[in-house]
Structures are given as C-alpha cells and as structure tokens.
The first five atom37 places (N, CA, C, CB, O) and aatype in JSON, in Angstrom:
{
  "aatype": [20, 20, 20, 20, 20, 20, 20, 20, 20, 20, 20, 20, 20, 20, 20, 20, 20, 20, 20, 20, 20, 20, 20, 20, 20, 20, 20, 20, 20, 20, 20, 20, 20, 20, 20, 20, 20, 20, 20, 20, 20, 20, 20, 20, 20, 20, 20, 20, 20, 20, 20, 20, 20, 20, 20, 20, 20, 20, 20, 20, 20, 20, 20, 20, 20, 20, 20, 20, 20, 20, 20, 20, 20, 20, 20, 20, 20, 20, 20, 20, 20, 20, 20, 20, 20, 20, 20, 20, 20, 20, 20, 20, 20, 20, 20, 20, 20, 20, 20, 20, 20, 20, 20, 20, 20, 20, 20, 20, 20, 20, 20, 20, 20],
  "atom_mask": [
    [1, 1, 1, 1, 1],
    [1, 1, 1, 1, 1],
    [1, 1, 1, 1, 1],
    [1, 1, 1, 1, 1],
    [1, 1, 1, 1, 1],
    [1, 1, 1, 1, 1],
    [1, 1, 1, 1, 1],
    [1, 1, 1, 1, 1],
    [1, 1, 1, 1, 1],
    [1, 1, 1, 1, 1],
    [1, 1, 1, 1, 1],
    [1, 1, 1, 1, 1],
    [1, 1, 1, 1, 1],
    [1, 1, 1, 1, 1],
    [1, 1, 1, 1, 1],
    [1, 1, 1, 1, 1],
    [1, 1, 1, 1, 1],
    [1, 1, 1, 1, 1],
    [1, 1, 1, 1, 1],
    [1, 1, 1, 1, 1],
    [1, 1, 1, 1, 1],
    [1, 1, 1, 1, 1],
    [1, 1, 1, 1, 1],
    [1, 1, 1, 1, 1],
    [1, 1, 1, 1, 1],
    [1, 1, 1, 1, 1],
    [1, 1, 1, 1, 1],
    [1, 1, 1, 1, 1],
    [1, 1, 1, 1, 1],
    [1, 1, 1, 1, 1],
    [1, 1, 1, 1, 1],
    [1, 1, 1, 1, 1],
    [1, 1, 1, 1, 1],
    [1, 1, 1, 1, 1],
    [1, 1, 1, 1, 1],
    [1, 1, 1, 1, 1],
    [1, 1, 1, 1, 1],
    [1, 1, 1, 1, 1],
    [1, 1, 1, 1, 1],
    [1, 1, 1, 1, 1],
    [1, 1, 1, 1, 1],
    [1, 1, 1, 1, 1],
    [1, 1, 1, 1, 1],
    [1, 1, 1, 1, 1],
    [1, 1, 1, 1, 1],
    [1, 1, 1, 1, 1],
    [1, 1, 1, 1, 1],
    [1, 1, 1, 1, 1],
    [1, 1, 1, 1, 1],
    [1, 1, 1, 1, 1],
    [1, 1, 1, 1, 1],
    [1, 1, 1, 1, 1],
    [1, 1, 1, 1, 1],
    [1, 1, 1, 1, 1],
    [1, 1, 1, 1, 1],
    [1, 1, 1, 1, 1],
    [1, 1, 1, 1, 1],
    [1, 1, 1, 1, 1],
    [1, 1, 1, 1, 1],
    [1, 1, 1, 1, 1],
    [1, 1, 1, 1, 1],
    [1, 1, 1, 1, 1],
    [1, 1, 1, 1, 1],
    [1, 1, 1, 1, 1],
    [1, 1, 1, 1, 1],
    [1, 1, 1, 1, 1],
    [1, 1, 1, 1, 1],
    [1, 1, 1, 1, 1],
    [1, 1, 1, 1, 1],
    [1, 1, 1, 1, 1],
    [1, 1, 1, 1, 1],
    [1, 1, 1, 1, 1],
    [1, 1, 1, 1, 1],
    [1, 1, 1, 1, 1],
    [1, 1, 1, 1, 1],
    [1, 1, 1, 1, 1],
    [1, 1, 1, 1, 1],
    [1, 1, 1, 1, 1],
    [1, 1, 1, 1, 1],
    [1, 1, 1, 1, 1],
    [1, 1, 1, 1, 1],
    [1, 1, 1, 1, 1],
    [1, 1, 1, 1, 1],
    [1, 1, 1, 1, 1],
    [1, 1, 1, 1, 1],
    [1, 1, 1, 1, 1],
    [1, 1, 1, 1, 1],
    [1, 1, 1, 1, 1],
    [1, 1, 1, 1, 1],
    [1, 1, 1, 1, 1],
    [1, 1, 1, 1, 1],
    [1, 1, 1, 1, 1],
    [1, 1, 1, 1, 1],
    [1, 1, 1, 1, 1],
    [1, 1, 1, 1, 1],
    [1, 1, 1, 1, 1],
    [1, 1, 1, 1, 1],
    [1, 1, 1, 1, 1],
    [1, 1, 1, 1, 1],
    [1, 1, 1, 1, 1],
    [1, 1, 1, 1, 1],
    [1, 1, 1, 1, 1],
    [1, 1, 1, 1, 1],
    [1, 1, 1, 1, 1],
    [1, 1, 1, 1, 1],
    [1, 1, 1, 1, 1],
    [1, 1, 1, 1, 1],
    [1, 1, 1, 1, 1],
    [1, 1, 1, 1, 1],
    [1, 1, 1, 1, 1],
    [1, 1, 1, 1, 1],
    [1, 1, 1, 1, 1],
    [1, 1, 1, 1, 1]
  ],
  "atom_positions": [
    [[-6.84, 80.78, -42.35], [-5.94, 81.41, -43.3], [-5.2, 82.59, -42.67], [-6.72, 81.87, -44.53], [-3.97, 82.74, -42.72]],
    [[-6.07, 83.42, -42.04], [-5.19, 84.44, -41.3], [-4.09, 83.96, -40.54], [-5.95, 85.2, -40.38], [-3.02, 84.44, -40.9]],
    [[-4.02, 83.1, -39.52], [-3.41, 82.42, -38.44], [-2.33, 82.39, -39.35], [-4.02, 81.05, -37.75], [-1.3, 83.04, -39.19]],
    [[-2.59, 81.52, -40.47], [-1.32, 81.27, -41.3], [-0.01, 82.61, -41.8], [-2.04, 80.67, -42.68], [1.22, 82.6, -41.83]],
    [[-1.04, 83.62, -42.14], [-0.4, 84.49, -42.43], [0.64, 85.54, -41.0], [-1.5, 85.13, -43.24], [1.8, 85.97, -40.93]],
    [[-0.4, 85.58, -40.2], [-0.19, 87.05, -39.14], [0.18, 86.09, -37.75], [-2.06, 88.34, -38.86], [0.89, 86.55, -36.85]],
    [[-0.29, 84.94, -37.69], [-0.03, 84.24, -36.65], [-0.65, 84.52, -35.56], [1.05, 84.24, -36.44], [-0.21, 84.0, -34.53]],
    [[-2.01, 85.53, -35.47], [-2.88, 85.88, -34.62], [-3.81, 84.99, -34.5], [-3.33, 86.96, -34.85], [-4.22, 84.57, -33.42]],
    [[-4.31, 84.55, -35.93], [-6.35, 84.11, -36.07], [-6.6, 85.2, -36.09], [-7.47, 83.28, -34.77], [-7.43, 85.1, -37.0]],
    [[-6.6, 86.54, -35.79], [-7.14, 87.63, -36.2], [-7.74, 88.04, -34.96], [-8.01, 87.49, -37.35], [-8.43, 89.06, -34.97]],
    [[-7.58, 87.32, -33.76], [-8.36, 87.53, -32.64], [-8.35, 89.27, -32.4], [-7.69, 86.6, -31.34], [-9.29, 90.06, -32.27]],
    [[-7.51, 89.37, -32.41], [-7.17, 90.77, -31.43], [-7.73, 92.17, -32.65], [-4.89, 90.9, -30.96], [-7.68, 93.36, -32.35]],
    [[-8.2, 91.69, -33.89], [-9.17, 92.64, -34.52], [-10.4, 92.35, -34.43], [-9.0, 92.84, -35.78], [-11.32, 93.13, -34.71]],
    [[-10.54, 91.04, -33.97], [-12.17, 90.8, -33.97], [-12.18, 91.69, -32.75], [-12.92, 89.03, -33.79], [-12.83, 92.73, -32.91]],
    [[-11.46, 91.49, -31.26], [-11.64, 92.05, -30.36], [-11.69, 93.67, -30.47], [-10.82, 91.52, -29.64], [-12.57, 94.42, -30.04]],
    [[-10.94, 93.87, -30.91], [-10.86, 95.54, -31.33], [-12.4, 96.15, -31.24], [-10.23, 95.77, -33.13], [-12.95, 97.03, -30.57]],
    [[-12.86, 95.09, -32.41], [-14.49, 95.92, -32.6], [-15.34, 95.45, -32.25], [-15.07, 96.22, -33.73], [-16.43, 95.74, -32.76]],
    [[-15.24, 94.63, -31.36], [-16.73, 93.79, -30.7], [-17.3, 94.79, -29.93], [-16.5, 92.32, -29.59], [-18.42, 94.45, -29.57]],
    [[-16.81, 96.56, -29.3], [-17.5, 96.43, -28.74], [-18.43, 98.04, -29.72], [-16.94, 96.2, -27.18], [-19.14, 98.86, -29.14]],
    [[-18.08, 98.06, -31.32], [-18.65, 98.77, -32.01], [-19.02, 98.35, -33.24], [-18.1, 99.67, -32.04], [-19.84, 98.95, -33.93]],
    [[-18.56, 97.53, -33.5], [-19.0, 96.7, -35.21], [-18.56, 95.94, -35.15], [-18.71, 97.06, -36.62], [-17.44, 95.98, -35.65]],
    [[-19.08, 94.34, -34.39], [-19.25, 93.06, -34.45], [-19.07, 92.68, -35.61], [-20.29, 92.66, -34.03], [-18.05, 92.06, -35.92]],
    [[-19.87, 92.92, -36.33], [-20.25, 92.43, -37.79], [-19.33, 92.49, -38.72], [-21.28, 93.11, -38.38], [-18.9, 91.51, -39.33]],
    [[-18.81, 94.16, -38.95], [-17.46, 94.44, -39.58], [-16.3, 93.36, -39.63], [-16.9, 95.57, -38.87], [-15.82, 92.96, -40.69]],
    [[-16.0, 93.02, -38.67], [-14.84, 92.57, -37.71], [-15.1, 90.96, -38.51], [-15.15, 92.78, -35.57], [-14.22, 90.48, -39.23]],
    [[-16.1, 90.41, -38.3], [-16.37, 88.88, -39.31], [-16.33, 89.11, -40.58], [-17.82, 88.1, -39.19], [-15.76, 88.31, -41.32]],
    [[-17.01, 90.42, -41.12], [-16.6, 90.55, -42.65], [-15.27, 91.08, -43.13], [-17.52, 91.41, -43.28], [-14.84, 91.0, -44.27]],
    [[-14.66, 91.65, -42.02], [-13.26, 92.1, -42.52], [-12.45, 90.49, -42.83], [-12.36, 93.21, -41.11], [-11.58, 90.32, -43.68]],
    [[-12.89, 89.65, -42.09], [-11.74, 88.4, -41.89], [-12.24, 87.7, -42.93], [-11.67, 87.43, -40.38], [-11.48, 87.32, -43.82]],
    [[-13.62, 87.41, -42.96], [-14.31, 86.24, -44.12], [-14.05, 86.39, -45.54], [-15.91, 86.24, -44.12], [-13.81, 85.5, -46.35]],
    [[-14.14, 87.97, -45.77], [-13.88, 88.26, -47.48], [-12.41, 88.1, -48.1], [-14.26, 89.88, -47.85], [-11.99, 87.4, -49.03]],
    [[-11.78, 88.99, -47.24], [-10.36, 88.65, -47.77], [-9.65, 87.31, -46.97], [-9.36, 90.06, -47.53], [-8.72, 86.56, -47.28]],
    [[-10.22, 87.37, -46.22], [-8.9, 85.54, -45.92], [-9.63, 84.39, -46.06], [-8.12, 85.13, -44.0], [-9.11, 83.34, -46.42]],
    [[-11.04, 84.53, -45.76], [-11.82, 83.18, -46.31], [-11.98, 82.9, -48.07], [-13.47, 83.31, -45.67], [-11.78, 81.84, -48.65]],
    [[-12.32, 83.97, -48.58], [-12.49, 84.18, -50.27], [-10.93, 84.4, -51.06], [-13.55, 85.8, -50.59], [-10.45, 83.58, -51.84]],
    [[-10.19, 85.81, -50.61], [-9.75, 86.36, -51.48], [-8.59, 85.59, -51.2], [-9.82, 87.74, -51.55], [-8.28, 84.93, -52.2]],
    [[-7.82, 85.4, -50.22], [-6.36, 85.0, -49.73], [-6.38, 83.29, -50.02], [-6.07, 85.46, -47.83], [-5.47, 82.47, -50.17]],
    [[-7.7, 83.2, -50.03], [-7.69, 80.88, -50.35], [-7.71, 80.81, -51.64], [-9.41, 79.57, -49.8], [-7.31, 79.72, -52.04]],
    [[-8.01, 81.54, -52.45], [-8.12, 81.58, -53.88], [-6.63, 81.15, -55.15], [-8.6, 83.16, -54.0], [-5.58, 81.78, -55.22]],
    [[-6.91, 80.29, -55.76], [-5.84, 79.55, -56.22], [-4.77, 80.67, -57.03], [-6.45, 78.3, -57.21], [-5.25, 81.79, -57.2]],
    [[-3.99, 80.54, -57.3], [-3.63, 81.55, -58.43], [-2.17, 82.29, -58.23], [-4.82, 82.71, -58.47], [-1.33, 82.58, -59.09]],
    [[-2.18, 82.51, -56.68], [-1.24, 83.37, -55.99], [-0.98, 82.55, -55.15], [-1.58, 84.65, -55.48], [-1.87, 81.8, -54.74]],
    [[0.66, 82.47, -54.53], [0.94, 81.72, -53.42], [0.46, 82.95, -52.25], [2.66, 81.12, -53.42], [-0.4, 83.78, -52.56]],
    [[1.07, 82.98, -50.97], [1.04, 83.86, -49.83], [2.32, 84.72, -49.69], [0.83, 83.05, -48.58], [2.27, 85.66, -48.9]],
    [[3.5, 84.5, -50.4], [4.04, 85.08, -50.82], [4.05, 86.34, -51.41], [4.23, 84.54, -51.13], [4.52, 87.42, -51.05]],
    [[3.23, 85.84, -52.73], [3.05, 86.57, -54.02], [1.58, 87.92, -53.52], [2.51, 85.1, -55.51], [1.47, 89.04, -54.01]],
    [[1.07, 87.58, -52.92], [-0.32, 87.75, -52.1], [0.42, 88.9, -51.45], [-1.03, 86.35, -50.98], [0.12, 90.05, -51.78]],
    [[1.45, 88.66, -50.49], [1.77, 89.71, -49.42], [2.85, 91.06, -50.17], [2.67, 88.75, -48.0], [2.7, 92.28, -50.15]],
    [[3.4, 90.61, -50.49], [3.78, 91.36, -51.46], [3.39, 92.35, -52.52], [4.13, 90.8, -51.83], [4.19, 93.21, -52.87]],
    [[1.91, 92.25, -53.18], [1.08, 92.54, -53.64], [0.32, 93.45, -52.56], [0.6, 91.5, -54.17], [-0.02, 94.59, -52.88]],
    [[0.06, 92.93, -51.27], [-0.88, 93.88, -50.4], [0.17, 94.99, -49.77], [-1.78, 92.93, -49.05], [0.04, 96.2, -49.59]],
    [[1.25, 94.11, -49.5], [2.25, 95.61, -49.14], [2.52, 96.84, -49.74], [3.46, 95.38, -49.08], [2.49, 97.91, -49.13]],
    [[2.95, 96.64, -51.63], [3.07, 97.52, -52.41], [1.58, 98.33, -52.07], [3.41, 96.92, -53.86], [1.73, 99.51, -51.77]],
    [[-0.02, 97.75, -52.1], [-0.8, 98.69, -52.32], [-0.96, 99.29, -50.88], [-2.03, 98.23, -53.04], [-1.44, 100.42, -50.8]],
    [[-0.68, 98.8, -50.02], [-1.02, 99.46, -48.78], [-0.13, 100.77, -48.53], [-0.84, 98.43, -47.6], [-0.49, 101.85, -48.05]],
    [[1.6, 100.26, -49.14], [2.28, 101.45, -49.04], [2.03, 102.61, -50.16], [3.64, 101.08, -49.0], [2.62, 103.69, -50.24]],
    [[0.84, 101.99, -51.16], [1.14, 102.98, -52.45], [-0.27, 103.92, -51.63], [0.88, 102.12, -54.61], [-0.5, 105.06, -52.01]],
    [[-0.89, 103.45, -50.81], [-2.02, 104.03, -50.3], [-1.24, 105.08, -49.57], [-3.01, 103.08, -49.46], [-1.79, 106.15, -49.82]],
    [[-0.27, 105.25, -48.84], [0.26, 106.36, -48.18], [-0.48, 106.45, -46.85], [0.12, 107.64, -49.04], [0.27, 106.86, -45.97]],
    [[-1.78, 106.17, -46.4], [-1.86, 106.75, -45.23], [-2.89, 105.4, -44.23], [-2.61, 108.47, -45.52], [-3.89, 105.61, -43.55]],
    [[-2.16, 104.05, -44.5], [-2.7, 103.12, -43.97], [-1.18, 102.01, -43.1], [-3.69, 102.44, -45.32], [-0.94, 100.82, -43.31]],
    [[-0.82, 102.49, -42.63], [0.61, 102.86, -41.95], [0.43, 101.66, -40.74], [0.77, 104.81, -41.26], [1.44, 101.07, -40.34]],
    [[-1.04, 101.31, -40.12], [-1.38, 99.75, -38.92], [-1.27, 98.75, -40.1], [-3.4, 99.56, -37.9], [-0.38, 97.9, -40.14]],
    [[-2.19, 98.89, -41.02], [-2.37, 97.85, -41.91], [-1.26, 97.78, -42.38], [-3.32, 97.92, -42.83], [-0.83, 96.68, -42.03]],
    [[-0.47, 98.3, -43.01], [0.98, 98.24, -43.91], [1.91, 97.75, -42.44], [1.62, 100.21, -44.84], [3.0, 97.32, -42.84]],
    [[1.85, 97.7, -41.25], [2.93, 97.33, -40.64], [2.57, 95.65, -40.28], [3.23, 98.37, -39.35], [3.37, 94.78, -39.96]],
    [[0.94, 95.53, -40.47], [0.06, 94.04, -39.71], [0.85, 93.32, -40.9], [-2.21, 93.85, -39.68], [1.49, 92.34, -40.51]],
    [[0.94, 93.6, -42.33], [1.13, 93.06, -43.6], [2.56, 92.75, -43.82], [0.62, 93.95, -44.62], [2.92, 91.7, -44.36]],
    [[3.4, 93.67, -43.41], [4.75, 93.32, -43.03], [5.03, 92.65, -42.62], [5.3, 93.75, -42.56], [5.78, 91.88, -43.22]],
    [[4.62, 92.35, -41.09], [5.06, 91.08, -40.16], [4.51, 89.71, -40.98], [4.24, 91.19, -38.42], [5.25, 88.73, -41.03]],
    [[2.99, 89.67, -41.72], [2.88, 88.71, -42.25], [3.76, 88.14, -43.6], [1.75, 88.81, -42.34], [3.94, 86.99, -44.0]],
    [[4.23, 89.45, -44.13], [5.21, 89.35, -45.02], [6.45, 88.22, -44.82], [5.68, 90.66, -45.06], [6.86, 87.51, -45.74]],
    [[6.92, 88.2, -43.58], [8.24, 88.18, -42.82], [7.54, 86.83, -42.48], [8.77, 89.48, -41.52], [8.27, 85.86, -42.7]],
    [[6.09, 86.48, -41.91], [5.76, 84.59, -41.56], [5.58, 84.22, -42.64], [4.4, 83.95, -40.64], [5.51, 82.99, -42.63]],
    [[5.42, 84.73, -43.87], [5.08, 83.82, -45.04], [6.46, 83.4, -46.24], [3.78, 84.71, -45.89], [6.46, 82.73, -47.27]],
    [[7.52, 84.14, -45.53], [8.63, 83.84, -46.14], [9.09, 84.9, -46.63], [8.55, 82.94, -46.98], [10.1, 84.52, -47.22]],
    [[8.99, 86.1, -46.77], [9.33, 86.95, -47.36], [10.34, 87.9, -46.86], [8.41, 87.37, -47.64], [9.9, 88.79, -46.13]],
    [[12.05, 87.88, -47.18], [13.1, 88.69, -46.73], [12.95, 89.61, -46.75], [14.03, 88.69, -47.09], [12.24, 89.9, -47.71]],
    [[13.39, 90.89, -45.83], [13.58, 91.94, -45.28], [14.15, 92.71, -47.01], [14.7, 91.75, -43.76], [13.52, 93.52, -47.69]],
    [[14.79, 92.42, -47.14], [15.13, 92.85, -48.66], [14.25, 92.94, -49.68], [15.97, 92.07, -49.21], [14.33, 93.89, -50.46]],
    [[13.12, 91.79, -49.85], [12.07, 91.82, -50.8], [11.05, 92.92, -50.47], [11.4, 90.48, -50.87], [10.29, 93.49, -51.25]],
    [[11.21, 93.14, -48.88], [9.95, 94.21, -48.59], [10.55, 95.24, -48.7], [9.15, 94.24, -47.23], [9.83, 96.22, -48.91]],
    [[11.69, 95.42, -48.63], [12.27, 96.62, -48.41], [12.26, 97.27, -49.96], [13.78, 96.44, -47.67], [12.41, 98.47, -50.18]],
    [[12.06, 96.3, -50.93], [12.38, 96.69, -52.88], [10.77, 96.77, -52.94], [13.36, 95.03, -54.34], [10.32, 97.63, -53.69]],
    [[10.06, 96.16, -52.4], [8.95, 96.17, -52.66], [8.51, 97.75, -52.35], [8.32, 95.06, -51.95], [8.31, 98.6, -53.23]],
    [[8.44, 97.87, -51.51], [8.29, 99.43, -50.8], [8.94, 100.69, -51.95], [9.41, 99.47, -49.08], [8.31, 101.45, -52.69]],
    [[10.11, 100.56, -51.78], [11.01, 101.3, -52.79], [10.41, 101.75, -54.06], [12.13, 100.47, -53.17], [10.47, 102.88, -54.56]],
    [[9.69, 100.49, -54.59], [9.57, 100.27, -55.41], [8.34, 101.49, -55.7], [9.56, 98.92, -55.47], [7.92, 102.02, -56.73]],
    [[8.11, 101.58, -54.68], [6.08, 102.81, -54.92], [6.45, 103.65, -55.2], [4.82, 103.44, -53.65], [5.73, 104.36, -55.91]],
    [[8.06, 104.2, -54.75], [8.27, 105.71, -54.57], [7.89, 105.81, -56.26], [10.1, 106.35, -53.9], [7.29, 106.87, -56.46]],
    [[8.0, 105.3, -57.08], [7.89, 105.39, -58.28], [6.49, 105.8, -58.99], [8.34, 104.28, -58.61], [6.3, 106.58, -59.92]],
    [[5.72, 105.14, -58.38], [4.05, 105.08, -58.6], [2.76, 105.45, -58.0], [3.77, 104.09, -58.63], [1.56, 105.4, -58.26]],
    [[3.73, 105.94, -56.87], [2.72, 106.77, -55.22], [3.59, 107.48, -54.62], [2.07, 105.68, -53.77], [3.35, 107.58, -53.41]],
    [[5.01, 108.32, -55.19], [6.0, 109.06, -54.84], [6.48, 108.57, -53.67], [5.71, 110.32, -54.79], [6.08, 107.65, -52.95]],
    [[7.58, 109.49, -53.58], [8.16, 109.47, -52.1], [8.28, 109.35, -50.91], [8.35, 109.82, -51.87], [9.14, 108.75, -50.28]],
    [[7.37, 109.95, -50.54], [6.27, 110.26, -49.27], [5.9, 109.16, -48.68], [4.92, 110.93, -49.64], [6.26, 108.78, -47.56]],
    [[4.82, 108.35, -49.78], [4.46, 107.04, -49.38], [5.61, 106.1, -48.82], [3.84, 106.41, -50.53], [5.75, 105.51, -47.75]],
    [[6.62, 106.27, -50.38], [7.28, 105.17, -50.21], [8.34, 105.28, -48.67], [8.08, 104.97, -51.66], [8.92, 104.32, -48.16]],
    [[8.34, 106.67, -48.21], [9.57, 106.54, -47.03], [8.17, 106.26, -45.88], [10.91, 108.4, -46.66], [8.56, 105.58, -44.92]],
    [[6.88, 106.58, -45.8], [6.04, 106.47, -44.52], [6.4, 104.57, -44.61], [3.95, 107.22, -44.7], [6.69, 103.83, -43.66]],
    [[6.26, 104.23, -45.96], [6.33, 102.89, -45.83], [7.49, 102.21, -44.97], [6.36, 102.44, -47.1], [7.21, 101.28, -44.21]],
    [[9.27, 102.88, -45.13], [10.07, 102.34, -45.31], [10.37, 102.28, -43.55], [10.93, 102.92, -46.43], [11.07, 101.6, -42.8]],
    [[9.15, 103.71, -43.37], [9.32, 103.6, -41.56], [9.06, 103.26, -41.07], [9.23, 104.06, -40.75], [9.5, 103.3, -39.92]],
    [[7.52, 102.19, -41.65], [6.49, 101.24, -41.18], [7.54, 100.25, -40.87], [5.25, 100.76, -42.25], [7.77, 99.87, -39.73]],
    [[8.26, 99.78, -42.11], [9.37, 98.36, -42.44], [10.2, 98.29, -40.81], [10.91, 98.81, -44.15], [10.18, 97.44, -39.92]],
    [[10.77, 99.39, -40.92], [11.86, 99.87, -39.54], [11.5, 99.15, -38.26], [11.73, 101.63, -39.08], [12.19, 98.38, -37.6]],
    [[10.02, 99.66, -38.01], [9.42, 99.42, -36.65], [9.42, 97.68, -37.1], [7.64, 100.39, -36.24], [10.35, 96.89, -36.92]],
    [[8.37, 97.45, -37.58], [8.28, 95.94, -37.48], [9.92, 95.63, -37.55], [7.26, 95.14, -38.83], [10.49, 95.45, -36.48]],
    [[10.47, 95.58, -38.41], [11.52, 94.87, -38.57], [12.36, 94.7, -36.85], [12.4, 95.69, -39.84], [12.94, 93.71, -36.4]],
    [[12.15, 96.03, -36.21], [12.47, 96.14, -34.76], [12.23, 95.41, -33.74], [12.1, 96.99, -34.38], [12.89, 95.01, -32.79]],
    [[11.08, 95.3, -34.14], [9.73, 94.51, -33.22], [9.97, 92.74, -33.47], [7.75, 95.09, -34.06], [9.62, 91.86, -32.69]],
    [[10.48, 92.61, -34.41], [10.64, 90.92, -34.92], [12.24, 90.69, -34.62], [10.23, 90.57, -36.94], [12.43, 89.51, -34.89]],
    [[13.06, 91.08, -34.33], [14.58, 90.81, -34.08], [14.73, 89.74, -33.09], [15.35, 92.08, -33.55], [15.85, 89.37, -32.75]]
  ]
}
C-alpha cells in the first residue's frame, strides 16, 4: 500500500530506524498502510488529502507533510487541490501553519518538476 502511495515501499524509513527502533519502523508501516490506508470507505485520494490538511493543521510536522505531498501528487492529486487544501487550515490552525505548509508544498512541488 505504501509503494502505491509514496512510491518508496517505505524502505528508506524502515532504514532510517533499523539502527534504533526496528520495531517502530514495522509498526509505523503496518498500522496505517496495512489497517488504516486498505480500509474501504476512502479512496487514496480522499485519504491524502485528509492527512495533508492534518499534518499541515499540526504546524510542526513539516518531513511528514512534505512525504504526504509527494504522495498527494502519485495518487492523483493537483497542485491546486493541495495548495486549497493547505489554505484551507489557515482557517482552523491559523496562518503560521498554513504558510509552514504552503512552504512544505513549494519544495516538493520543486523537487517533482
């Protein structure tokens, strides 16, 4: 499921922490992409979109909000939808968030051209 989304498999976070929390690193991937992300209800679309708004309404998770972006962008989702999506926090997690977000958007969007 990850692969699908990020186009990694997730390798390069399992690697991250193999050499401090092994364990973490399988439960970070199994709960949300084996359970939460296969779960009927929501396309991957609707899913990424949903994790972007909370990641940017979180304000200070700025790797994760940029990993979620790019998956945003493989699962179909226009530069415009993330960009309203984002916008959209300044409303509900102020300003702040919503521009750390809009700078997260910038880079990836940079990085994918």
């Amino acid at each position: 499921m990850l692969s699908a989304i990020d186009g990694s498999g997730g390798e390069h976070v399992i690697d991250s922490l193999a050499d401090i929390a092994p364990d973490f690193a399988q439960y970070l991937l199994e709960f949300p992409f084996g359970d939460i992300y296969a779960r009927p209800g929501l396309d991957l679309r609707s899913r990424e979109i949903a994790t972007i708004a909370a990641l940017t309404a979180i304000g200070h998770a700025q790797p994760q909000l940029k990993v979620h972006i790019a998956a945003g962008l493989n699962v179909g989702l226009t530069r415009e939808e993330i960009v309203e999506t984002i916008m959209q926090m300044a409303v509900y997690a102020g300003f702040p968030a919503a521009l750390n977000g809009l700078f997260a958007a910038r880079e990836v969007f940079a990085r994918e051209a």
